[in-house]
N, C-alpha and C positions, 0 to 999 in steps of 0.2 A: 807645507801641510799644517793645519790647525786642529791643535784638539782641543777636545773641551772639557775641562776640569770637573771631574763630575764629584767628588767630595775629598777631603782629605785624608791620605795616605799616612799609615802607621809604616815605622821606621824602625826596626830592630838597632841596637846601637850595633852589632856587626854588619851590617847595611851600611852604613855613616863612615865605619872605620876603613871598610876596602874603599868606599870613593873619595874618601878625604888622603887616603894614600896615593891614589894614580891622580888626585887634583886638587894638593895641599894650598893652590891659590884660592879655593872657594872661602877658605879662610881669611887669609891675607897674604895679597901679593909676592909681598917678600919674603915667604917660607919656603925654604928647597925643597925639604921632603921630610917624610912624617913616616915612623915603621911602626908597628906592633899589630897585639896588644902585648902587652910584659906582665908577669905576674906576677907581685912584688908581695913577700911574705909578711903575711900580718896587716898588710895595707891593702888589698883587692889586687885589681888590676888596672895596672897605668894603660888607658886605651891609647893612648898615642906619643912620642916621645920623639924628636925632631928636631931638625938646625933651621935654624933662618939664613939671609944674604951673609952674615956677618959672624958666624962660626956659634951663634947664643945658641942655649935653649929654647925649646919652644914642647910646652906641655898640651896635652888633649883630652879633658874630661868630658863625656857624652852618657847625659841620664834623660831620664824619661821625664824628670823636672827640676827645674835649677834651685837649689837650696840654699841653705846655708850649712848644710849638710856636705854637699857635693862640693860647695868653695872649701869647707875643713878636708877633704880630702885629698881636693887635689892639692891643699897646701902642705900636708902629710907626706903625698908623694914628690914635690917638687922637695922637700926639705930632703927626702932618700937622696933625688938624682945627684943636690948638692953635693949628700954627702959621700958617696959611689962616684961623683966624677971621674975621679981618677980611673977607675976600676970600668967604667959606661964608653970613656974615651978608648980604650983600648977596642972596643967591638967594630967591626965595620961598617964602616957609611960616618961612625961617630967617632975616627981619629981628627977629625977637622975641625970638635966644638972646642970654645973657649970653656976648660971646663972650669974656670971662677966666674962665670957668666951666671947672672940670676937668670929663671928661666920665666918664661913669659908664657900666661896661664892662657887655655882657651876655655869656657865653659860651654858647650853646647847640650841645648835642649827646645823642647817644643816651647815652654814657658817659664817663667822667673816668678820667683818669689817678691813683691815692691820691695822688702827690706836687703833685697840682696846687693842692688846696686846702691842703695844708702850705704850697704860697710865697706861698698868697695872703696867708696870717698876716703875711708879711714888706716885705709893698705897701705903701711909707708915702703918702699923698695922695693915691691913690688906689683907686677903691671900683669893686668888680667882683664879679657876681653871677654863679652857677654855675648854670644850669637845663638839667636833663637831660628829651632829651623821650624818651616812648616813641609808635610809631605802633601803631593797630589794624586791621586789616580787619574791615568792618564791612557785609559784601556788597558790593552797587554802590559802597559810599562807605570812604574811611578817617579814622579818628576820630586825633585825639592829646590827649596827656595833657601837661602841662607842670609839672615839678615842680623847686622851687629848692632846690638842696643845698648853696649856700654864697648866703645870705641879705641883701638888699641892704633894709634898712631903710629909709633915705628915701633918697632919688634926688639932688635937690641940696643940700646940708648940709657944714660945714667938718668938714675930716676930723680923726678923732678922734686924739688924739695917739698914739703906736705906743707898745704895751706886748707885749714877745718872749711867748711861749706860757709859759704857768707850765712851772717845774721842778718841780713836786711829782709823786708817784708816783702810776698810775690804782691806785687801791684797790680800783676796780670789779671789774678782773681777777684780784685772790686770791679765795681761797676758805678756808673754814672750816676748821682741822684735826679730822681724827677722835680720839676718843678716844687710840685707837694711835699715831696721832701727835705725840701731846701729851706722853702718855707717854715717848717716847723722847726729851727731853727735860728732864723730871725729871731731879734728883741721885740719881746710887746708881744709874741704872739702866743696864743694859749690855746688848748685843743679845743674849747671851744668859738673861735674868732675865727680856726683857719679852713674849716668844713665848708 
């Protein structure tokens, strides 16, 4: 059967949270499973809190738009779980994490801020993955899309040593000069000779 997407669907973040729990792959593959929300005093509430393949953390911030508001937060909360491991590892489902594991960020939202993924370049130790969702109406049902715009390669992994963004120039952005334009720079030629 085909439907047909008749405009897009708004997305309560309790919406997001119950399907990213029964289908923590839509995030990335290698996460086992994602519980909450938790409500972490003085800090909000942690929407999602999670192992990967490999016993890491794996964190879940879901706003209505991706800030630089929403990355301080969730690094607010990531800096609690650190410090709670001991005390997080005791709950069920979460005796299996490595609780000295840095935890590995998700940001989800309809859209990003451009200078959001500029600071991520700047994040040394840790690894945070930008996935913008879009919703569909879809008749009786609404559908979503989940697409990752700053790209979280493995999930628990020693982080790569920090290397600042090149200085080189995008060259993608010139373009070709025209003949005339070439021209007026030649020897010998003057704006009046090259008309």
């Amino acid at each position: 059967m085909a439907y047909i997407l008749k405009a897009k669907a708004q997305f309560e973040p309790d919406e997001l949270i119950s399907l990213l729990k029964e289908k923590p792959d839509l995030l990335h593959p290698r996460i086992r499973f994602l519980q909450g929300p938790f409500p972490i005093q003085n800090l909000g509430r942690l929407d999602l809190l999670g192992l990967d393949d490999q016993g890491g953390w794996v964190l879940v911030k879901i706003a209505a738009a991706g800030s630089g508001e929403l990355l301080l937060s969730a690094l607010h909360q990531m800096n609690w779980v650190q410090s709670h491991s001991q005390w997080v590892t005791t709950l069920p489902a979460f005796e299996l994490a490595d609780a000295a594991s840095v935890p590995t960020l998700f940001l989800v939202a309809p859209h990003f801020a451009n200078s959001l993924s500029e600071i991520l370049v700047y994040l040394r130790d840790v690894t945070v993955g930008l996935v913008k969702y879009t919703g569909f109406d879809m008749g009786e049902q609404k559908g979503v899309h989940f697409e990752p715009l700053f790209q979280v390669d493995n999930v628990s992994v020693e982080p790569e040593p920090h290397t600042p963004p090149s200085q080189e120039p995008n060259l993608s952005l010139l373009q070709p000069l025209s003949d005339e334009e070439i021209a007026q720079f030649l020897p010998g030629n003057t704006k009046e000779n090259i008309g």
